[in-house]
Phi, psi and omega in degrees: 000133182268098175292297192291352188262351169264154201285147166325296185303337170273334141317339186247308192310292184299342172268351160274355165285353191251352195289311210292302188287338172274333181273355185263345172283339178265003161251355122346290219259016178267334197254347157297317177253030144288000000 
């Protein structure tokens, strides 16, 4: 990820979108081996 070259705030966006998108992926796969 090029971070530095973004503005902060845009930068916090995207890492909590990205935050978001790794916990909506590991309860998927908790809930497939359930």
């Amino acid at each position: 990820l090029a971070v530095k070259r973004m503005s902060k705030k845009k930068a916090r966006k995207l890492l909590r979108a990205h935050q978001r998108e790794q916990r909506t992926k590991e309860r998927i796969a908790s809930a497939m081996e359930v």
